[in-house]
N, CA and C of each residue as an Amber inpcrd file, in Angstrom:
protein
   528
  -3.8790000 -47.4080000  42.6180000  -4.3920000 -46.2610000  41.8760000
  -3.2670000 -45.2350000  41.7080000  -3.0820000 -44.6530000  40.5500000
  -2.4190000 -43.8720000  40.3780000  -2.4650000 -42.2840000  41.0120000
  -0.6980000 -41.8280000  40.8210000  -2.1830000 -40.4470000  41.8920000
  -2.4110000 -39.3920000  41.0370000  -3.3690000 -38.8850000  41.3720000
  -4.1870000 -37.9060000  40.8540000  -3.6730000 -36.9550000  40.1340000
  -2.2910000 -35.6890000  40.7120000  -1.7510000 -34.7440000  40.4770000
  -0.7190000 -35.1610000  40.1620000   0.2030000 -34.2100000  39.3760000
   1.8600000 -33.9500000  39.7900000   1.9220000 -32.7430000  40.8420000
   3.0860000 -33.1550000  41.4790000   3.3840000 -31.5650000  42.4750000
   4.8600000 -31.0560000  41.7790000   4.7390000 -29.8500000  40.9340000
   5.9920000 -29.8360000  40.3630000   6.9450000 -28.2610000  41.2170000
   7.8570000 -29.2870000  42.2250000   8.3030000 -28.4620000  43.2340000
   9.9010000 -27.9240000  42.5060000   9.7500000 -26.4940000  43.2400000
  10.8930000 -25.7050000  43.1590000  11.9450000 -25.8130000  44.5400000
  12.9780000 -25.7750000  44.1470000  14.1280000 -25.4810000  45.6980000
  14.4430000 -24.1580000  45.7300000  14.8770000 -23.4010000  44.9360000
  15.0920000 -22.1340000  45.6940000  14.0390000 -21.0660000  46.1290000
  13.7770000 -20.5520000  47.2410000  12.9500000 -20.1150000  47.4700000
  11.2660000 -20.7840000  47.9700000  11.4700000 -21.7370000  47.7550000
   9.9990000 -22.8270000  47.7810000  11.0040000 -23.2270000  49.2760000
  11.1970000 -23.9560000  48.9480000  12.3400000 -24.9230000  49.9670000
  13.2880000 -24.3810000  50.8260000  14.0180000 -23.8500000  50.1890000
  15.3870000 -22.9080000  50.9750000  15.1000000 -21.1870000  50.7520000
  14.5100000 -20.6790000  51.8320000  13.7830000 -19.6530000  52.1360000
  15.2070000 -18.5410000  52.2000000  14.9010000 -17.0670000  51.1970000
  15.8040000 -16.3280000  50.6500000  15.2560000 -14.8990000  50.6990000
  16.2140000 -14.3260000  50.8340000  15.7740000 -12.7200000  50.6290000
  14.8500000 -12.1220000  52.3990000  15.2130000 -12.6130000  53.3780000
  14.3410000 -11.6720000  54.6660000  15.1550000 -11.1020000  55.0470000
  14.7250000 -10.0940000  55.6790000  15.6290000  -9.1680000  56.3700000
  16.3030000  -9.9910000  57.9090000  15.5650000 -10.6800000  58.3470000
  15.9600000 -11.2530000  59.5100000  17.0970000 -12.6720000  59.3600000
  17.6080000 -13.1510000  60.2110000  18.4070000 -14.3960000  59.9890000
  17.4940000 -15.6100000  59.8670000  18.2040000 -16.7790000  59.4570000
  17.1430000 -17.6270000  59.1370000  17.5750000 -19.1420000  60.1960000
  16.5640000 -20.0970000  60.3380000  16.5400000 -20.5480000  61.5250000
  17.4330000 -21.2560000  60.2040000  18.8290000 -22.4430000  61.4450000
  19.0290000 -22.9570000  60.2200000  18.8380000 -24.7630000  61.4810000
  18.9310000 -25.6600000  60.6130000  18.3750000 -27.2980000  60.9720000
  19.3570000 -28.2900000  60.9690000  18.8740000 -29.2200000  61.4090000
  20.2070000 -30.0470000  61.6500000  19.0560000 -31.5060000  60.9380000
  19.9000000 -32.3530000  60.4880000  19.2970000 -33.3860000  59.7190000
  18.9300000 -34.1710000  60.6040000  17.2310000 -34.8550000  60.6620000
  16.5580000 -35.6770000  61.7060000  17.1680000 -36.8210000  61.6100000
  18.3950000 -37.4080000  60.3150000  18.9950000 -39.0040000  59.8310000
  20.2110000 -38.0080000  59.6400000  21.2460000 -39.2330000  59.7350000
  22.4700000 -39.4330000  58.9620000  21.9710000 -39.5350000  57.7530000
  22.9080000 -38.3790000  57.0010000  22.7520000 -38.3540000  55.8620000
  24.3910000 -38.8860000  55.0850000  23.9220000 -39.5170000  54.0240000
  25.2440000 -39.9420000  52.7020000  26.1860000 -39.0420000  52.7870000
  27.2210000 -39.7750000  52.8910000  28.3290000 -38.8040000  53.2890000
  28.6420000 -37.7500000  52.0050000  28.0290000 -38.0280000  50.9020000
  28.1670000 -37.1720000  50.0410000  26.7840000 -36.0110000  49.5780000
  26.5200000 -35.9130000  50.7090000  25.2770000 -34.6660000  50.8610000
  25.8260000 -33.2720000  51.8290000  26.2280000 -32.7970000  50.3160000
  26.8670000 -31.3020000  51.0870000  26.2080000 -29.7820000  50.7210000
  25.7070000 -29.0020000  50.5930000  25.4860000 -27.7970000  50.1840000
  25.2280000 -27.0130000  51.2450000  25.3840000 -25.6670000  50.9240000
  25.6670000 -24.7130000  52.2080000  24.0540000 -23.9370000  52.6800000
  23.6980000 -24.5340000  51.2740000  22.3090000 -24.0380000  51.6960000
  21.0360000 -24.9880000  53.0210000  21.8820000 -26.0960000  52.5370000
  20.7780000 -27.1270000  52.9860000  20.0050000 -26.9930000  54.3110000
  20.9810000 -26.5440000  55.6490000  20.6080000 -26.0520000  56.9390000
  19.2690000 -25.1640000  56.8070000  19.1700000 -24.6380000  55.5960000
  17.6860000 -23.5960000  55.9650000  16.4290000 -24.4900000  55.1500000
  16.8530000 -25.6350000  55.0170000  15.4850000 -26.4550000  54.7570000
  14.9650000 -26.7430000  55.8210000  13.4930000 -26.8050000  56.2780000
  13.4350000 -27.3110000  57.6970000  13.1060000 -28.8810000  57.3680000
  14.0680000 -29.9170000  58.0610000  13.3230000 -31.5680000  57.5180000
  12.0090000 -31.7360000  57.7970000  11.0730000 -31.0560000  58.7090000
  10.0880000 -31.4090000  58.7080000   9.0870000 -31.6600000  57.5050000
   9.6760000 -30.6730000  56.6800000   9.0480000 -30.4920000  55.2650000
   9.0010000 -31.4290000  54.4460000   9.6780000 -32.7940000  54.6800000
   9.5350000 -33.6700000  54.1370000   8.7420000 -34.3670000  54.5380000
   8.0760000 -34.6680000  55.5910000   6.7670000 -35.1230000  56.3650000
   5.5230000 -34.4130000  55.5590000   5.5290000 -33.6320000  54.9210000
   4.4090000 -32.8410000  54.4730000   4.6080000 -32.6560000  53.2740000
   5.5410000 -33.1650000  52.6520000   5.1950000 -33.2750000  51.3970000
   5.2490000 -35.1560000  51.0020000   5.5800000 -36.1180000  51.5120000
   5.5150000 -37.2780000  52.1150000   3.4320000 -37.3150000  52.0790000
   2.6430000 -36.0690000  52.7170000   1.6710000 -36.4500000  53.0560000
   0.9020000 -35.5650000  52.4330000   1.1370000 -34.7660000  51.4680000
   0.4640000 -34.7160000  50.1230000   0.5020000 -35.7020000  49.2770000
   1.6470000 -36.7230000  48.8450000   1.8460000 -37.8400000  48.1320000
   0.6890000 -38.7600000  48.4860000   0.6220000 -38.5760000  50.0490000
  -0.7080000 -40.3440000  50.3540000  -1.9540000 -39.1910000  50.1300000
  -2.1220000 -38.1110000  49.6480000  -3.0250000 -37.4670000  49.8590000
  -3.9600000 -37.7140000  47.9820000  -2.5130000 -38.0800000  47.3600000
  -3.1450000 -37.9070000  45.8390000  -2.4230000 -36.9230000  44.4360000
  -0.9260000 -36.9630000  45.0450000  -0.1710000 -36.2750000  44.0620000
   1.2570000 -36.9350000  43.7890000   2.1700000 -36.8810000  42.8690000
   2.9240000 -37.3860000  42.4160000   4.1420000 -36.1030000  42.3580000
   5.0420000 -36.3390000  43.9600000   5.9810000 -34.8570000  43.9700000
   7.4170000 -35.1730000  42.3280000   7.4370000 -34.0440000  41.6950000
   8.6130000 -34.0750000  40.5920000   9.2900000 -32.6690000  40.7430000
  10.4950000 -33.1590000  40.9800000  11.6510000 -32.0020000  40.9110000
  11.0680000 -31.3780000  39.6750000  11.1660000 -29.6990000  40.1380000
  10.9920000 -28.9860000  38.5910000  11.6860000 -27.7100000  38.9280000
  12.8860000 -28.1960000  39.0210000  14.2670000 -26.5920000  39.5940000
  15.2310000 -26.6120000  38.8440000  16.5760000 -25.8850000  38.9050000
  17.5520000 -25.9350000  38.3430000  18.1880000 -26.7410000  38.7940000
  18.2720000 -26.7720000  40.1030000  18.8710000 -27.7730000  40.5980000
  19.0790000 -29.3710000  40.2860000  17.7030000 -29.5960000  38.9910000
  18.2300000 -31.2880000  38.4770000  18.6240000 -32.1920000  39.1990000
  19.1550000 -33.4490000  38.8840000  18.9330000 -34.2060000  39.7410000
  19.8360000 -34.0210000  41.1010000  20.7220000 -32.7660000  41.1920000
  20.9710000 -32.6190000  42.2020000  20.4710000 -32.3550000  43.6420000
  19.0140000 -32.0650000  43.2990000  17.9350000 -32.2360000  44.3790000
  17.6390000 -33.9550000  44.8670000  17.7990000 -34.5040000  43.9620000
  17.5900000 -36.0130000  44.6880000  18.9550000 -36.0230000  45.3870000
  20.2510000 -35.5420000  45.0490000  21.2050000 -36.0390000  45.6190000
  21.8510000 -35.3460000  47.0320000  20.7050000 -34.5350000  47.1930000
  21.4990000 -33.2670000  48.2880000  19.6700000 -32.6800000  49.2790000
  18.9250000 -32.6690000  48.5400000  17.9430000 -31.8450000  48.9690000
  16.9000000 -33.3440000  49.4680000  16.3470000 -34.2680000  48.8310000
  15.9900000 -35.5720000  49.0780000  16.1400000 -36.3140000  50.4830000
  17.1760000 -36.4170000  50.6990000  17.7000000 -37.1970000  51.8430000
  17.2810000 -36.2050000  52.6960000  17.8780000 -34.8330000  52.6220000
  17.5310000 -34.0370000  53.6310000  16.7160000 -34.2620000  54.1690000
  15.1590000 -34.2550000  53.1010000  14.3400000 -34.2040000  53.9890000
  13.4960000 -35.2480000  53.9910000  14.1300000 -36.7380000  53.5420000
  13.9690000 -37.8700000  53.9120000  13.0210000 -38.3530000  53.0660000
  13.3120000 -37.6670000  51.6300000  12.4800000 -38.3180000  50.5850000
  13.1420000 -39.4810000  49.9610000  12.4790000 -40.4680000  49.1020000
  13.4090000 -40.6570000  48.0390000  13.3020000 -39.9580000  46.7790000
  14.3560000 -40.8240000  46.0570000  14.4500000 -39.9850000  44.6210000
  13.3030000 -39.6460000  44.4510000  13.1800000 -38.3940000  43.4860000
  11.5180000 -37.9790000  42.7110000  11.9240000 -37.7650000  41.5330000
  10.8180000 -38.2240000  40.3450000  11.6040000 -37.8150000  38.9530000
  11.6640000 -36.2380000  38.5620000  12.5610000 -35.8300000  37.7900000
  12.9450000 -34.6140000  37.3930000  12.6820000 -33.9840000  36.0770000
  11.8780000 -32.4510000  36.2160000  11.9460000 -32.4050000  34.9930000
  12.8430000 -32.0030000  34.2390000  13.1310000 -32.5760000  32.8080000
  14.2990000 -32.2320000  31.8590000  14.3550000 -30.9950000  31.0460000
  14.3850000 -29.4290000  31.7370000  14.3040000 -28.5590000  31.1730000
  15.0950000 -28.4470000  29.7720000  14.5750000 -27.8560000  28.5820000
  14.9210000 -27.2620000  27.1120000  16.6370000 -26.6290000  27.6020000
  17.5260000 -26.8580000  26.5420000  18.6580000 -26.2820000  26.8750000
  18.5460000 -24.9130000  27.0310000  19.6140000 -24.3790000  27.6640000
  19.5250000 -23.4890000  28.0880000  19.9650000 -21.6500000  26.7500000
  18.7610000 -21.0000000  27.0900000  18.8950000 -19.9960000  25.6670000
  17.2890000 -20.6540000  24.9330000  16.7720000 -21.7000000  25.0360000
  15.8890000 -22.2610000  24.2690000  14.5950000 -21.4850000  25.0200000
  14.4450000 -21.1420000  25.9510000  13.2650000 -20.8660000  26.5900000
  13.7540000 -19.4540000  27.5060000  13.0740000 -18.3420000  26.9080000
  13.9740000 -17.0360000  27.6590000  13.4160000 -17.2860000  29.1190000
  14.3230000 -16.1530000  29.9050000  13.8530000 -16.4220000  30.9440000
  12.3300000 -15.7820000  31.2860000  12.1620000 -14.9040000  30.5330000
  10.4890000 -14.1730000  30.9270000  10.1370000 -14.3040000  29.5990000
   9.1860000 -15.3560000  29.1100000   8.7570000 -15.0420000  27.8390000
   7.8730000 -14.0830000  27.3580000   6.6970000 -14.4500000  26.7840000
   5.5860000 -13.2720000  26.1130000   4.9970000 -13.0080000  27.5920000
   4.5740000 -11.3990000  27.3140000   3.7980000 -11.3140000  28.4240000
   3.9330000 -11.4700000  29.4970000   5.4970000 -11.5250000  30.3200000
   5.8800000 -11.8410000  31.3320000   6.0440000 -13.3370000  31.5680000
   5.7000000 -14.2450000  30.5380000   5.4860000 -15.7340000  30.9640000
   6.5330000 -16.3650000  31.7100000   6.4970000 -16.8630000  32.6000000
   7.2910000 -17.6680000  33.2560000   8.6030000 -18.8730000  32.0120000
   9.9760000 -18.8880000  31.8660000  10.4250000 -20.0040000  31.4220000
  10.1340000 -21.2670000  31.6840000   9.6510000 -21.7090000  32.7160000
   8.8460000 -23.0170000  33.3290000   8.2110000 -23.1080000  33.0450000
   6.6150000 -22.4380000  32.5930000   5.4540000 -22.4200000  32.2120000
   4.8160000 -23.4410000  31.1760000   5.8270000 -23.2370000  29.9520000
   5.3110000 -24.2660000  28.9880000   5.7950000 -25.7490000  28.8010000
   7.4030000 -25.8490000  29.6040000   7.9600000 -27.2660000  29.9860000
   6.9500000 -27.7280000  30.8140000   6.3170000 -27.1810000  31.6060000
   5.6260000 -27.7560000  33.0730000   4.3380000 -27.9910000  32.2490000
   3.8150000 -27.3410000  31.7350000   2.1350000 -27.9360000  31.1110000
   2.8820000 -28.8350000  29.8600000   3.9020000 -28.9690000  28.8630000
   4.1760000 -30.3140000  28.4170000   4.9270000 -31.2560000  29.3210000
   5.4390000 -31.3630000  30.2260000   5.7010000 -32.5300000  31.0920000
   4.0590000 -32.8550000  31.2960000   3.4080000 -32.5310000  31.8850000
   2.8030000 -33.1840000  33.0200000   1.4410000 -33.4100000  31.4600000
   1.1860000 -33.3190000  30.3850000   0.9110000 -34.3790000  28.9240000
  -0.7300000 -34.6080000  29.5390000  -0.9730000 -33.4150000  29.8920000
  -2.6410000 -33.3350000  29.8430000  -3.2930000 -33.7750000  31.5120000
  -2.2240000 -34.0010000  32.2480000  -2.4840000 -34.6470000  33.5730000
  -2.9760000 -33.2110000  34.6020000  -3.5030000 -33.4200000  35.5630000
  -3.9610000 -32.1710000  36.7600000  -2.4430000 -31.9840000  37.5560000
  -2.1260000 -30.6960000  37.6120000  -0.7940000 -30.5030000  38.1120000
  -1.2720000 -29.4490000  39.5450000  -0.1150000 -29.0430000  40.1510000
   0.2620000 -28.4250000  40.8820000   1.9860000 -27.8220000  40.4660000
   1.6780000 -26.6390000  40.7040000   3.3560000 -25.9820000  40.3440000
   3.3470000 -25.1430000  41.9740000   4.4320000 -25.2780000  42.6150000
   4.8680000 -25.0080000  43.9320000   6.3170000 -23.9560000  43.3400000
   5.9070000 -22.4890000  43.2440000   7.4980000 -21.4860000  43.2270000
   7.3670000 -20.6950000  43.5390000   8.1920000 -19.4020000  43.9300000
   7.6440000 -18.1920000  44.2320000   8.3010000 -17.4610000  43.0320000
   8.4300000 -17.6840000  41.9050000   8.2300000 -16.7870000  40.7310000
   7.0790000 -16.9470000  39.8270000   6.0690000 -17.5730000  40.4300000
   5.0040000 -17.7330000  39.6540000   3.8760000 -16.4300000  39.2070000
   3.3020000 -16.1160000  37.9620000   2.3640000 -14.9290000  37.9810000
   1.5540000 -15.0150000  37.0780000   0.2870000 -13.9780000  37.2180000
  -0.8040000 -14.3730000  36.7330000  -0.4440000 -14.1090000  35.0070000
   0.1960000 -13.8940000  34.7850000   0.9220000 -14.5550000  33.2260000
   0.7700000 -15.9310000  33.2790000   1.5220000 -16.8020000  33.9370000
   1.2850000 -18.0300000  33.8590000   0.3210000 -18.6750000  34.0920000
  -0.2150000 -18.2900000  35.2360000  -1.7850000 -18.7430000  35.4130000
  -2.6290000 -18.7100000  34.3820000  -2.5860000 -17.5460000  33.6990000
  -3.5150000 -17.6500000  32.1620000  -3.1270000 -18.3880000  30.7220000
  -2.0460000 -18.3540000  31.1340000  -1.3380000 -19.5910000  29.8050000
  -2.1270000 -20.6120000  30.1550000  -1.5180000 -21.5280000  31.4430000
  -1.9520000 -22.4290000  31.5980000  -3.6130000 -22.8890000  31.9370000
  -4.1920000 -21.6960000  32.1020000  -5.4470000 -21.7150000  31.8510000
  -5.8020000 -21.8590000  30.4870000  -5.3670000 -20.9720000  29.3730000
  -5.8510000 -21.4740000  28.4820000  -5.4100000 -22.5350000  27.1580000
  -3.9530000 -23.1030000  27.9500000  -3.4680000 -24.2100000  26.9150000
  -3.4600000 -25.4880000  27.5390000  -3.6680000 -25.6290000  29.0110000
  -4.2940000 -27.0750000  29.4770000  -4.9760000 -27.4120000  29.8130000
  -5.2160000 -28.5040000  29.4200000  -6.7590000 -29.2230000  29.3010000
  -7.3650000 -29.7500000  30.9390000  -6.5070000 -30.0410000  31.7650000
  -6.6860000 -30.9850000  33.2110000  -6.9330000 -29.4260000  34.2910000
  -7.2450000 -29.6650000  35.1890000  -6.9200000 -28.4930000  36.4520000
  -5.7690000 -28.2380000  36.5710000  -4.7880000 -27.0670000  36.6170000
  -3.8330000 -27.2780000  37.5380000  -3.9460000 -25.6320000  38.8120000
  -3.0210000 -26.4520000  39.9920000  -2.9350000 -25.0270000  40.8380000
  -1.8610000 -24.3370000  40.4860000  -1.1610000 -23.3570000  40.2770000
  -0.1680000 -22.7940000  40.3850000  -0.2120000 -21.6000000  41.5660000
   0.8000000 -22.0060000  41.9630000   1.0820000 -21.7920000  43.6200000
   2.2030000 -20.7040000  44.0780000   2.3100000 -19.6670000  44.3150000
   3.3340000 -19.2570000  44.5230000   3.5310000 -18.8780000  45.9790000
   4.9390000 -19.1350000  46.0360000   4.9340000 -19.1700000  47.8100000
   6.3720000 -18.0250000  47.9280000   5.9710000 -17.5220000  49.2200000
   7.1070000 -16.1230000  49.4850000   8.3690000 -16.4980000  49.6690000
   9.1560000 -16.3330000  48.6850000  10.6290000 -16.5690000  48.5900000
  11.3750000 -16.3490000  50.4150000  10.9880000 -15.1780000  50.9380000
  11.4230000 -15.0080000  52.6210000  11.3700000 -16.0580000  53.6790000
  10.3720000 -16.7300000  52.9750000   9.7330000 -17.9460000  54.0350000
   9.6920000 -19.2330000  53.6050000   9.5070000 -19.2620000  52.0880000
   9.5150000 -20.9940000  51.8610000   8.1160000 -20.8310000  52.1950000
   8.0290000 -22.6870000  51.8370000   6.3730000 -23.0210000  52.3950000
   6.3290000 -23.0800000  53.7280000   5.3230000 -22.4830000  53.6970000
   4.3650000 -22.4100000  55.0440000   3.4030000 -23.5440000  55.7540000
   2.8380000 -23.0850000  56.6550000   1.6400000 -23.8140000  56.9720000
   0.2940000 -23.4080000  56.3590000   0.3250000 -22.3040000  55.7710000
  -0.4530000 -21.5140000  54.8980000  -0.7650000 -22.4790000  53.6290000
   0.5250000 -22.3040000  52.8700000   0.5660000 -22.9060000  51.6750000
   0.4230000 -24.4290000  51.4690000   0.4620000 -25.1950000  52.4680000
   0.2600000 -26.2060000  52.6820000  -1.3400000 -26.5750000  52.9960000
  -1.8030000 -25.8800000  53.0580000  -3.4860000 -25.8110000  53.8060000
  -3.6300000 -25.4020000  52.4540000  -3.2500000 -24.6620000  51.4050000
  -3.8250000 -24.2600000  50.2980000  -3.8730000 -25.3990000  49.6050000
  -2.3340000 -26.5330000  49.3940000  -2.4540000 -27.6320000  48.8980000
  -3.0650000 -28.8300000  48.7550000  -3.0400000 -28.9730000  50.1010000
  -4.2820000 -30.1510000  51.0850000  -5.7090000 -29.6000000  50.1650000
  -6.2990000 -28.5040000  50.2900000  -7.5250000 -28.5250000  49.9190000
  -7.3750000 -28.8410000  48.2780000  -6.6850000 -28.0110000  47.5950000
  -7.0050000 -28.1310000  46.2640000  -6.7600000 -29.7690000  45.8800000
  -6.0360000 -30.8650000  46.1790000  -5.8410000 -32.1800000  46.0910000
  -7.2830000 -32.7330000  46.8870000  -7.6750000 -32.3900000  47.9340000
  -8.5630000 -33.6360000  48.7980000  -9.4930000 -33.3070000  47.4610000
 -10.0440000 -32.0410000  47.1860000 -11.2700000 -31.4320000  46.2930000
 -11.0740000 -32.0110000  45.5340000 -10.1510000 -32.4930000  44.6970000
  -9.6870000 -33.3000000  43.0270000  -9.2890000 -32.3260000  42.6200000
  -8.9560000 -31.1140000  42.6680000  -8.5720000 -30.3930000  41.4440000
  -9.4010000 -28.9270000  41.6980000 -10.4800000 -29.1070000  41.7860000
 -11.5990000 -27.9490000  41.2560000 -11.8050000 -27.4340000  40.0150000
 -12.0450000 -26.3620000  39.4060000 -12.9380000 -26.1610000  38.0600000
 -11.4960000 -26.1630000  37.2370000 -10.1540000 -25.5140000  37.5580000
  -9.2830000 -25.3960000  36.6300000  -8.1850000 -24.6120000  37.2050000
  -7.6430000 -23.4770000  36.3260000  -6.1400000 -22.8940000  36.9080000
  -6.6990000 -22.0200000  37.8690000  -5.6140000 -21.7410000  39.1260000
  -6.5080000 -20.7660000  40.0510000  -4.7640000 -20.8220000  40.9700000
């Protein structure tokens, strides 16, 4: 069976937790990683996080890079945390999609409801806002969640309990 959702995840700020006043724990990789997995950020991913997003996947969602980062997240951020590749989305060149469109809209907003071509999504960022939430309320047809998580912290155990439910439920009535 196919799964249910897309999870269309962000790295900065989703993943590699930015902007606290305090220092940040930083991690050491649970595997040897490819000797060509370097970035300076990577230490503030915690690997556990790949266990939990690993278990949203058996839960009923389909995780897709949706960052700037491109496929450089499979090649640096992936292993980290002991995923494999995930497909990526192919953002509009750049200048094609401002960065805050009408109404505050998110630049992601309308790539992410045409990638995911009528399917129930999940969007995981912490620049997400109720601009976007109402686009995508009223130009897609499937449920999706759009999720925004605190750039200081990355995902949580919070936000993860938010995810789990909206996937076990199927979806629920629509954008929320």
């Amino acid at each position: 069976m196919p799964p249910f959702a897309l999870l269309f995840l962000d790295v900065d700020g989703t993943l590699i937790p930015f902007g606290a006043e305090r220092p940040y724990a930083l991690h050491e990789p649970p595997h040897p990683l490819p000797g060509t997995v370097t970035h300076p950020l990577l230490a503030r991913i915690d690997p556990a996080l790949g266990t939990r997003l690993a278990r949203l996947a058996e839960l009923g969602c389909e995780p897709v890079w949706a960052t700037t980062w491109m496929n450089d997240a499979n090649t640096a951020v992936a292993p980290w945390l002991g995923l494999p590749p995930l497909r990526v989305v192919d953002w509009p060149e750049e200048g094609a999609e401002p960065r805050l469109g009408p109404r505050g809209l998110h630049w992601k907003t309308r790539p992410l409801a045409a990638w995911a071509a009528g399917r129930p999504f999940l969007w995981v960022d912490d620049e997400i806002t109720d601009a976007d939430r109402a686009w995508v309320a009223g130009h897609h047809p499937a449920p999706a969640l759009l999720h925004r998580v605190d750039h200081r912290y990355g995902l949580t155990d919070r936000d993860f309990a938010v995810l789990e439910e909206w996937i076990t439920a199927g979806g629920g009535p629509g954008v929320r």
